[in-house]
C-alpha positions in Angstrom: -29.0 138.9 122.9 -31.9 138.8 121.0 -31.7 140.1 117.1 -32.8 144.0 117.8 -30.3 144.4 120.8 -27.9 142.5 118.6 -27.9 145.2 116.0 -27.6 148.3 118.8 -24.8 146.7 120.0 -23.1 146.0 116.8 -24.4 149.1 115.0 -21.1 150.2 112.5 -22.4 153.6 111.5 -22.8 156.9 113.9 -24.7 155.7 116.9 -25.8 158.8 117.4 -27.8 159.3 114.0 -29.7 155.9 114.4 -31.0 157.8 118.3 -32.3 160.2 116.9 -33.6 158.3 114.0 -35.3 156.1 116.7 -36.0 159.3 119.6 -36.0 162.6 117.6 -33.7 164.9 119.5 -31.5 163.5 122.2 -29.3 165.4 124.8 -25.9 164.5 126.0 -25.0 165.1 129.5 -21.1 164.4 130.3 -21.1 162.6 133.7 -17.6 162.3 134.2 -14.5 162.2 131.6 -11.3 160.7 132.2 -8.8 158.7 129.8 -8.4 155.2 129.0 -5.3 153.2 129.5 -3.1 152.1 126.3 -2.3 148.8 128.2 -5.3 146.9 129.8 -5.5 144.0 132.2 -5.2 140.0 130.5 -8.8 139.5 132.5 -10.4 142.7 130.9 -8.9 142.4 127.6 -10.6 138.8 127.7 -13.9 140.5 127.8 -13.4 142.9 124.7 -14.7 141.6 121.3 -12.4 140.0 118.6 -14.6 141.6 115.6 -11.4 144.1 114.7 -13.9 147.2 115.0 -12.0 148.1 118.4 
């Protein structure tokens, strides 16, 4: 990705502070909410980043 989508997807402080630094006032609206398993999948744990933020 290019160097501003880099730093969205990276961002290390509270995402959402830096919207509404960058919208004003944003609006959550919960679509659905579930839970996400301790164990994942070899394939999907493949995909996850190695950075230690996770």
């Amino acid at each position: 990705p290019d160097d501003l989508t880099r730093s969205w997807l990276t961002e290390r402080g509270s995402m959402t502070r830096r919207l509404e630094k960058h919208c004003g006032k944003i609006r959550v609206r919960r679509c659905c909410e579930g839970f996400v398993p301790a164990c994942i999948e070899e394939g999907a744990a493949a995909l996850l980043s190695d950075c230690g933020r996770l």
